[in-house]
Structure formats: structure tokens, C-alpha cells
C-alpha positions as CSV (number, residue, x, y, z in Angstrom):
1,X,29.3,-2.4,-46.2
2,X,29.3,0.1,-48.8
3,X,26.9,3.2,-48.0
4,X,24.7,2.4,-50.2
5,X,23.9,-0.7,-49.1
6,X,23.7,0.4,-45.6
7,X,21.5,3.0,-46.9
8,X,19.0,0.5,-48.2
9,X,19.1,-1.5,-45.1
10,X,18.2,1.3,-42.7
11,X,15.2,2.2,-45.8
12,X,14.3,-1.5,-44.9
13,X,14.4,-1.6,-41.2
14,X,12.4,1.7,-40.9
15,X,9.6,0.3,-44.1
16,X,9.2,-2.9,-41.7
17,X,8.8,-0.4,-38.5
18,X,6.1,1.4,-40.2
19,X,4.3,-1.4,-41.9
20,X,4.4,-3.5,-38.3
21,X,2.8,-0.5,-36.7
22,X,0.3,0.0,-39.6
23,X,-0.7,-3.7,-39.7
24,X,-0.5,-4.5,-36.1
25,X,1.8,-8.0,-36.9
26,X,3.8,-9.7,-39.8
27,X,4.0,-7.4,-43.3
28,X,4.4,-9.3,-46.3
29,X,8.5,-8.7,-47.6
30,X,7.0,-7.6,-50.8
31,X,5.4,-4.4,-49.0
32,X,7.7,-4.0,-46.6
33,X,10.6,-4.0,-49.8
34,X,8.3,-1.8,-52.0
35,X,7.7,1.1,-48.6
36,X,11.6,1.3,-48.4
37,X,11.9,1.9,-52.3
38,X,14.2,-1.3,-53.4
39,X,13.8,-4.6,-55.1
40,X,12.6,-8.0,-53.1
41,X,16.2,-9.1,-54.0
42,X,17.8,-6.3,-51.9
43,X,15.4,-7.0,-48.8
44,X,16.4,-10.6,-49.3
45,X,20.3,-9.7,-49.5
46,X,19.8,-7.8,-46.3
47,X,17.5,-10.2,-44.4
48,X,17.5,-14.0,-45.8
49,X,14.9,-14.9,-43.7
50,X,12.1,-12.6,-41.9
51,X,13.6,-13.6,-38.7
52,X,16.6,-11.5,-39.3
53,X,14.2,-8.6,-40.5
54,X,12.2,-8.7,-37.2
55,X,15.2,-8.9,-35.5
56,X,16.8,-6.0,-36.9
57,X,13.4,-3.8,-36.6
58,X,13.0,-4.8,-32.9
59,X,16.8,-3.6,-32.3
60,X,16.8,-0.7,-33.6
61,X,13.3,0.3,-32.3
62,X,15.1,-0.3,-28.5
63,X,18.3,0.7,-29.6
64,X,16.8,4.6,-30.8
65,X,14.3,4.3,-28.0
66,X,17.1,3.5,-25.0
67,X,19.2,6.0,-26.5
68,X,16.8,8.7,-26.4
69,X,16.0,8.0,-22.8
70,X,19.6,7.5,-21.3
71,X,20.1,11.3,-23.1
72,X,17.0,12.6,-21.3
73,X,18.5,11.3,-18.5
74,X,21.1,12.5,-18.6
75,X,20.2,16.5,-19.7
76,X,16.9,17.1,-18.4
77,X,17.0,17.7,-14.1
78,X,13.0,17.7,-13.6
79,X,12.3,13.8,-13.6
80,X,9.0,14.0,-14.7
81,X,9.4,15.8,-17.6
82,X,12.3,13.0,-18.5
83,X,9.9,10.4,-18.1
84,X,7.2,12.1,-20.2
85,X,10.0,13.4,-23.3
86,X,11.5,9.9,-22.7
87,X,7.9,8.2,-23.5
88,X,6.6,10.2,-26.3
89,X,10.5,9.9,-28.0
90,X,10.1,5.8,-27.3
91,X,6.6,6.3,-28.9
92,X,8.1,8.1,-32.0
93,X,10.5,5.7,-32.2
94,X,7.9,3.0,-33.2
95,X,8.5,1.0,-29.2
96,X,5.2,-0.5,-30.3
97,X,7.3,-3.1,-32.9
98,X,8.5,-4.4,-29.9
99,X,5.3,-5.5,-28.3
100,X,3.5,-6.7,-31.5
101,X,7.1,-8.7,-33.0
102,X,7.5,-10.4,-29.3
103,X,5.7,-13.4,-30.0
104,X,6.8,-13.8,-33.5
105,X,10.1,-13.9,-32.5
106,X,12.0,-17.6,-32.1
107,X,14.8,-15.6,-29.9
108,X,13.5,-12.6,-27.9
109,X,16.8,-11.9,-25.5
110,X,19.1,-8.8,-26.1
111,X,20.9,-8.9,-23.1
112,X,23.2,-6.0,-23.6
113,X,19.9,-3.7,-24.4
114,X,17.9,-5.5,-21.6
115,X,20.7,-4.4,-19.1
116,X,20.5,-0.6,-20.1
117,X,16.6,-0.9,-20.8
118,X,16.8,-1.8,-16.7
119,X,19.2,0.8,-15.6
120,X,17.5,4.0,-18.1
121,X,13.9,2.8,-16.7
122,X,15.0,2.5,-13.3
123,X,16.8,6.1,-13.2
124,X,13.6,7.3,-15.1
125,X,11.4,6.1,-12.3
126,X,13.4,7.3,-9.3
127,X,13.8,10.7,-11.0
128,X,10.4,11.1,-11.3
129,X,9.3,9.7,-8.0
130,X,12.2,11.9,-6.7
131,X,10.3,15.1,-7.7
132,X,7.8,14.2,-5.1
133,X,5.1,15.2,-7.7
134,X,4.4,11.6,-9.1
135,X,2.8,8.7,-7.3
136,X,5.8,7.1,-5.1
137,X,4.6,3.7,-5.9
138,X,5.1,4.0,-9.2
139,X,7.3,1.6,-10.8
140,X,9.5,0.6,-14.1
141,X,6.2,-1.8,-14.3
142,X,3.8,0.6,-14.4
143,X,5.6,2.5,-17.0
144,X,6.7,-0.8,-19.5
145,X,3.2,-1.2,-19.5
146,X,1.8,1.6,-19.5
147,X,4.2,2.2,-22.7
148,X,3.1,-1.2,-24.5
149,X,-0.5,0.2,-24.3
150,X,0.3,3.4,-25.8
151,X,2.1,2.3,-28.3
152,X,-0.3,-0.6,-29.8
153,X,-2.3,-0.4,-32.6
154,X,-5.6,0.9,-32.7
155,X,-7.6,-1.7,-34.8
156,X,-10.3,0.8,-35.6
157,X,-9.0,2.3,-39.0
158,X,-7.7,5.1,-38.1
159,X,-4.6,7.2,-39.9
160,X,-1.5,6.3,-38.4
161,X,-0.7,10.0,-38.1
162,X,-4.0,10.6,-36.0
163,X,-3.5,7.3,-33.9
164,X,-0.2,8.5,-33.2
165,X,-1.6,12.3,-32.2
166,X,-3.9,10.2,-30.0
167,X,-1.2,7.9,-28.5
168,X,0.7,11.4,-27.4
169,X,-1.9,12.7,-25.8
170,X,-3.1,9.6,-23.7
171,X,0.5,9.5,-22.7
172,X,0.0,13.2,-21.5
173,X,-3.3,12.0,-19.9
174,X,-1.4,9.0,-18.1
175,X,1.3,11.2,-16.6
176,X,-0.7,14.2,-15.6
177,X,-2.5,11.7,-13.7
178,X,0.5,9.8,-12.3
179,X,0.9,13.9,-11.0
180,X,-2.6,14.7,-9.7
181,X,-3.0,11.1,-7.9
182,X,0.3,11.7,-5.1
């Protein structure tokens, strides 16, 4: 694919991440084609059908969003603070598509992301549990959850930028509590 064109289908992945969050569902291809900056017949050459668009939005939400954990993992020793820099990145990221596309979706299986979604949130958890300072029942559970509640839509108005402010800091909230409860 020539760069161009691969530069107008990441403008249209990231437009449908934003509008999803922004909407709290289903954006209309028209908005989602004028956000990235191109022509409904470029969002159709990209993504016949809004299956594929979902699709491709849900990917690379996951995609970013495992990536950015399995590095925290990897570089940062204190478990808790890879959990916490692991959840506001998945946050940034725009994890919330994956929630609110879900039931949209007619196929909803990645199994090469769900195997390294498993492993990253299972090293996440014992690393944090590991430090002692977090709640040792704490589980990948409690934190998928706690995640999909963080990262869905306020339906109360609000600027995205200040939902997302908010988001962060109930995330801060959630794990300085996971701390002070153990």
C-alpha cells in the first residue's frame, strides 16, 4: 500500500476511535471520514463495510494498548506503578472502543491478541500483587473491569478532554485504594 494510502487509513482508524469514544456507539462514516480529513470514497476504499472499520478500530485500540503494557512490563521493576502507567496508557489509547464496539461486532475473537492480553494482564497482576502493597486478591478480573469502567463514556456532556482528566484520576483513585486496602 502506498504511504499515502496507509496514511489515510491510520487518519481513519484514529477519526472512528475518537468519534466512538465521543458518541458512546456507532458514528455515522460521513463524520468519521470528514474527522480524519478525506472523502467518503476513501473511507469506503479502506473499509467496504463498517464491520471492517470496527474491526480495524478495535485492533488497533488492543494492539497500542497490549503493546504499551508488555513494554511496561517489561522496563518498569515496581509492579504497581506498571499496572497504574499500563492503565492510564490503555486509557490514552482509546481501550474504551473496545467495550462500547463489543456488541456491535458480528466476530469479536482475536485470538493472537487475546493470548498476549492474558499473559501482559496476568504478569501485570502478579507484579503488582508481588510488591506486597496491593490487595493479594486482586485479579486480571478486577482490573479488565475496572478498566472497561474507566474508560466508558460519561453520558453527561462533558468535554472529552475533561472526561478523560477525570477518567485518570479515578484510575489514580482505584489504585491508591487497591494500595491502602492490603
Amino acid at each position: 500500500m502506498r504511504a499515502d494510502a496507509l496514511k489515510n487509513r491510520q487518519r481513519l482508524i484514529e477519526a472512528a476511535i475518537e468519534l466512538i469514544l465521543a458518541v458512546g456507539g456507532d458514528p455515522a462514516r460521513d463524520a468519521i471520514a470528514e474527522r480524519a480529513g478525506v472523502g467518503i470514497g476513501t473511507l469506503y476504499r479502506h473499509f467496504p463495510d463498517q464491520q471492517s472499520l470496527l474491526h480495524a478500530a478495535v485492533r488497533h485500540v488492543l494492539e497500542q494498548s497490549i503493546a504499551a503494557g508488555e513494554s511496561l512490563l517489561a522496563d518498569v521493576p515496581d509492579g504497581v506503578d506498571a499496572l497504574r502507567r499500563y492503565m492510564h496508557a490503555a486509557l490514552e489509547h482509546g481501550i474504551g472502543v473496545v467495550n462500547i464496539v463489543h456488541p456491535l461486532l458480528e466476530r469479536r475473537d482475536w485470538p493472537d491478541l487475546r493470548a498476549r492480553a492474558e499473559a501482559l494482564m496476568q504478569g501485570m497482576v502478579k507484579g503488582a500483587v508481588r510488591t506486597g502493597r496491593v490487595r493479594a486478591d486482586l485479579s486480571e478480573r478486577d482490573v479488565v473491569f475496572a478498566m472497561v469502567r474507566f474508560a466508558r463514556p460519561l453520558a453527561v456532556g462533558m468535554p472529552a478532554a475533561e472526561e478523560r482528566a477525570l477518567a485518570h484520576r479515578h484510575l489514580d483513585v482505584y489504585i491508591d485504594g487497591l494500595c491502602a486496602l492490603n
